[in-house]
Backbone as JSON, one array per atom type, in Angstrom:
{
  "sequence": "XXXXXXXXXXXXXXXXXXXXXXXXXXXXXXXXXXXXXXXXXXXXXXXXXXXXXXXXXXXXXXXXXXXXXXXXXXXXXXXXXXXXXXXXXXXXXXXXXXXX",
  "N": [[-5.53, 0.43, -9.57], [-2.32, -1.2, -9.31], [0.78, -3.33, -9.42], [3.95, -4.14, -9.76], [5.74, -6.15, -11.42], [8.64, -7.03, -10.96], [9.84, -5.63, -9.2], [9.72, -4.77, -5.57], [8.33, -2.28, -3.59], [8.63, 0.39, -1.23], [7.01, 2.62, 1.71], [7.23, 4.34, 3.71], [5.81, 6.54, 6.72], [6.64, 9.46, 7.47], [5.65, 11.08, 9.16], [4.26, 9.63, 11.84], [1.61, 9.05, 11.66], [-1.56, 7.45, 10.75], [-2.31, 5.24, 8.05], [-4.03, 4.49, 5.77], [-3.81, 1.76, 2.94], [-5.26, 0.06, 0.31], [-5.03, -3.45, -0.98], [-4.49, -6.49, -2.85], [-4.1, -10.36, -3.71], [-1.89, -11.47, -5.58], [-1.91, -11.87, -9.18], [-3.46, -11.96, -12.69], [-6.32, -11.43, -13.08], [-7.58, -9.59, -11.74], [-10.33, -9.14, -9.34], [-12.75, -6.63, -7.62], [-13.95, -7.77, -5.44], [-11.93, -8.78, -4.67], [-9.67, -7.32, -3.11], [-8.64, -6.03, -0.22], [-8.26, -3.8, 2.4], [-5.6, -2.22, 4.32], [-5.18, -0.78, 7.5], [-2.73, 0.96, 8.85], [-0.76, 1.95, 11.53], [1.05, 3.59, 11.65], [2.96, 3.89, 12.65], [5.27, 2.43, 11.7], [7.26, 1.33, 8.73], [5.61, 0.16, 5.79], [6.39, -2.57, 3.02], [5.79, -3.43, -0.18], [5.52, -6.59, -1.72], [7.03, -7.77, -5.18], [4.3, -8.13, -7.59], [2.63, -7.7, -6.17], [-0.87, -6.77, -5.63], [-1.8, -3.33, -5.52], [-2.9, 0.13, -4.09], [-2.32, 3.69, -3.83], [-0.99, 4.98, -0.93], [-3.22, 5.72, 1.5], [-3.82, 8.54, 3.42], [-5.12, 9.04, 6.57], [-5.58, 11.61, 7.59], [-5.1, 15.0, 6.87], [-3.02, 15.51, 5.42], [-0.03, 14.15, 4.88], [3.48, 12.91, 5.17], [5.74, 10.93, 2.96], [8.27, 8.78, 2.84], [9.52, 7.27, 0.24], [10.57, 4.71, -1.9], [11.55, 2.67, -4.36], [12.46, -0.21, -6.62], [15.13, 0.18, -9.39], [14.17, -0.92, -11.84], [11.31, -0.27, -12.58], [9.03, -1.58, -13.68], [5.38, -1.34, -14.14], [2.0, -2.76, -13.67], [-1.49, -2.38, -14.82], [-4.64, -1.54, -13.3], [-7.54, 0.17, -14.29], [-9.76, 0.19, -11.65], [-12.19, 1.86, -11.82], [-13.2, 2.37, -14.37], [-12.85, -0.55, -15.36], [-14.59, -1.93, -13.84], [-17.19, -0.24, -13.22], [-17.23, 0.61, -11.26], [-16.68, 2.32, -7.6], [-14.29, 1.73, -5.24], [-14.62, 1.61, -1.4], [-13.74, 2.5, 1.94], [-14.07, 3.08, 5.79], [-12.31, 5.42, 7.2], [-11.73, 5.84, 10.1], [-10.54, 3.99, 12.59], [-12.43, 2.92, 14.51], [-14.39, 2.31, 12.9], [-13.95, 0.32, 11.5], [-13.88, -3.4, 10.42], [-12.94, -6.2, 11.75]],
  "CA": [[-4.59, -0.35, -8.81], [-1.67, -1.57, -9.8], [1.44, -4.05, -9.15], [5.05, -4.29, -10.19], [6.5, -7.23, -11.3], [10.38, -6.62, -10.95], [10.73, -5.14, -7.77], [8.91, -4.61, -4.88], [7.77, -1.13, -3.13], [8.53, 0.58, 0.41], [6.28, 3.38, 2.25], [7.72, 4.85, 5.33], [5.38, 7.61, 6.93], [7.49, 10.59, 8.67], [5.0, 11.99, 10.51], [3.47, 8.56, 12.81], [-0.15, 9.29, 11.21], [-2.42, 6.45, 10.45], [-2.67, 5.55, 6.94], [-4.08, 2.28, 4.71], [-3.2, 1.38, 1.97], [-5.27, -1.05, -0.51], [-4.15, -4.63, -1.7], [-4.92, -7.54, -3.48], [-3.13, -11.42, -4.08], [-1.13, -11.54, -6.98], [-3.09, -12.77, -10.51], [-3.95, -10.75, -13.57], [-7.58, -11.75, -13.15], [-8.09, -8.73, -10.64], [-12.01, -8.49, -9.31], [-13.05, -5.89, -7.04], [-14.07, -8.51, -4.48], [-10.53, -9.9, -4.04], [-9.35, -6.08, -2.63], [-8.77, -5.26, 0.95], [-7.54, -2.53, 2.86], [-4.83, -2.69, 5.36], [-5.47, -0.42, 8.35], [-1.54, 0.8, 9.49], [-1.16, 2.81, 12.56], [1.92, 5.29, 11.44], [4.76, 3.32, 13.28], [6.65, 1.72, 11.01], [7.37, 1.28, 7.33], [5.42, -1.02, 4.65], [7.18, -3.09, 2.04], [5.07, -4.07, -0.84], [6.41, -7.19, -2.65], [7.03, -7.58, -6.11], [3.07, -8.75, -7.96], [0.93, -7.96, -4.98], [-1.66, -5.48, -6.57], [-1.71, -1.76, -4.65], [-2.66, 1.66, -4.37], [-1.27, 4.69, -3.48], [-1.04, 5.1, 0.31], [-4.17, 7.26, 1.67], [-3.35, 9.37, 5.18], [-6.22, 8.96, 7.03], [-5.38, 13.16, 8.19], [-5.59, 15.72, 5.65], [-2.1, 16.06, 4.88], [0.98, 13.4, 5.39], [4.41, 12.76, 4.59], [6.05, 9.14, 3.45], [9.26, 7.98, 2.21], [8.73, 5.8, -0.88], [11.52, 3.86, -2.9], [11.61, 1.71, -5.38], [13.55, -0.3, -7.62], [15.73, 0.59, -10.19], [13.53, -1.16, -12.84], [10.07, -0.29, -12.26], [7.69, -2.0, -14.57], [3.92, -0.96, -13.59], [0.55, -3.57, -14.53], [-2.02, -1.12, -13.74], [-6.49, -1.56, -13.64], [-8.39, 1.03, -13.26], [-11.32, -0.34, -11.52], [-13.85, 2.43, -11.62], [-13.68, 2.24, -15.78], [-12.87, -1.92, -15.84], [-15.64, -2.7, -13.44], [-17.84, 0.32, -13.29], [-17.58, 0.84, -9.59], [-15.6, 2.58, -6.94], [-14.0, 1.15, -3.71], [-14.13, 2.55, -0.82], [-13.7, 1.7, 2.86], [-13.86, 3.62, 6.79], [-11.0, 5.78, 7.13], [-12.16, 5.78, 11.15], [-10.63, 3.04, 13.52], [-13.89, 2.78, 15.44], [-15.61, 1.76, 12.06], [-13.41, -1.07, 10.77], [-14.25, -4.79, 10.1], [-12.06, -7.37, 12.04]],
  "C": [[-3.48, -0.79, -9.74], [-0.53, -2.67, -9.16], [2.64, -4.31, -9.99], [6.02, -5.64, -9.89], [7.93, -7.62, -11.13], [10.66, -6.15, -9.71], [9.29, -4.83, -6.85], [8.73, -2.8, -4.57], [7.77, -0.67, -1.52], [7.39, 1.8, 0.55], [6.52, 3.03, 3.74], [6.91, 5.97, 5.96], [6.67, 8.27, 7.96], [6.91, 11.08, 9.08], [4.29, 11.07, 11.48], [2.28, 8.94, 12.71], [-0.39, 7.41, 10.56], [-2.37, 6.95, 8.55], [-3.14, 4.15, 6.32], [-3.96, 2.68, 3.65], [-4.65, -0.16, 1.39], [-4.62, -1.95, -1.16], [-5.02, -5.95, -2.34], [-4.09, -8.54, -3.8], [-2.31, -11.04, -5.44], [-2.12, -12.31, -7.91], [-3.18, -11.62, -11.83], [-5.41, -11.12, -13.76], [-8.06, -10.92, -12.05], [-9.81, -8.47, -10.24], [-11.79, -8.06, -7.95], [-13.31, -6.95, -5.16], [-12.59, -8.61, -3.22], [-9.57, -8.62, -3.34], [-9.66, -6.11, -1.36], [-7.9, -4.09, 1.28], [-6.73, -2.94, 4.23], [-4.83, -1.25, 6.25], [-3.8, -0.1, 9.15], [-0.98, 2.17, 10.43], [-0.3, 4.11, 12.48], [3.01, 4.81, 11.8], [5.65, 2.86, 12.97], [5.95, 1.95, 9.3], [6.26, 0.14, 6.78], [5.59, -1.15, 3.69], [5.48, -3.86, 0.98], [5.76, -4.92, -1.62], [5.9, -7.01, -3.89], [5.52, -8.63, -6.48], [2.18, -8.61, -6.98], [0.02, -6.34, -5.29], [-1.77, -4.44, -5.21], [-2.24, -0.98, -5.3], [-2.06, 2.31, -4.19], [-1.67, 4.3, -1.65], [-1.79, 5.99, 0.3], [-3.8, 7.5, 3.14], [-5.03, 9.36, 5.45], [-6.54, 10.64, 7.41], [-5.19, 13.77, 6.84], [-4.51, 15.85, 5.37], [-0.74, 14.69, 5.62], [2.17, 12.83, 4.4], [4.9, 11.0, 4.54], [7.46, 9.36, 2.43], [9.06, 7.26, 1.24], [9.82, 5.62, -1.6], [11.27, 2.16, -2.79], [12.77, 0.95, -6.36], [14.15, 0.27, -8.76], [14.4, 0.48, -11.63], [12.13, -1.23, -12.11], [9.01, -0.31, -13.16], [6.39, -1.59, -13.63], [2.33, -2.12, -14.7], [-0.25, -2.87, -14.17], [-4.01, -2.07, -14.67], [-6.47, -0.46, -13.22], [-9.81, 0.86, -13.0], [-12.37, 0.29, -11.68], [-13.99, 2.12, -13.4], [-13.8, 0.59, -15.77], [-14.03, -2.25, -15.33], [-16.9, -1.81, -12.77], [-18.53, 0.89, -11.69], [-16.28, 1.6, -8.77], [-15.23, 2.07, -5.4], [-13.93, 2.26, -2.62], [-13.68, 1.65, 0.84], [-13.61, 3.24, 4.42], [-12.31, 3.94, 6.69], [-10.66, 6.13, 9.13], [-11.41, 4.4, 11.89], [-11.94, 2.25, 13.98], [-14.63, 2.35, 14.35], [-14.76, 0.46, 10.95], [-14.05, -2.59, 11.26], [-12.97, -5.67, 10.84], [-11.88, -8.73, 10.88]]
}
């Protein structure tokens, strides 16, 4: 995961596919816990602000296109949780099997 302190982050899909995206508050004290997944149906854009920890965008479909810009200055804080905390995240990539 990671998070950029200087500028924030867009993701536009062009094809209206389902895709989430992982996030986390802002902190440099990142634990695995404090990670959810955001569930976004294909219809519009999402803006990541500047310090709010991310991944990449996953397409829920085997193949999908996105728009992505960024700022000019793009510092990167980066974990990588499976080496820092010896585990990997995962989550339903299914509607029908998500958590309210």
């Amino acid at each position: 995961m990671n998070y950029h302190p200087d500028g924030g982050q867009l993701f536009f899909p062009l094809d209206n596919k389902p895709f989430i995206i992982p996030a986390a508050l802002p902190g440099d004290d990142l634990k695995p816990e404090m990670v959810v997944a955001f569930w976004c149906d294909g219809s519009r854009g999402l803006y990541i602000h500047p310090n709010i920890w991310h991944e990449g965008i996953f397409p829920v479909d085997n193949s999908q296109r996105f728009l992505d810009r960024q700022g000019k200055v793009h510092a990167r804080v980066s974990c990588d949780v499976g080496k820092e905390f010896g585990i990997y995240l995962s989550c339903p990539l299914r509607a029908d099997k998500m958590q309210g």
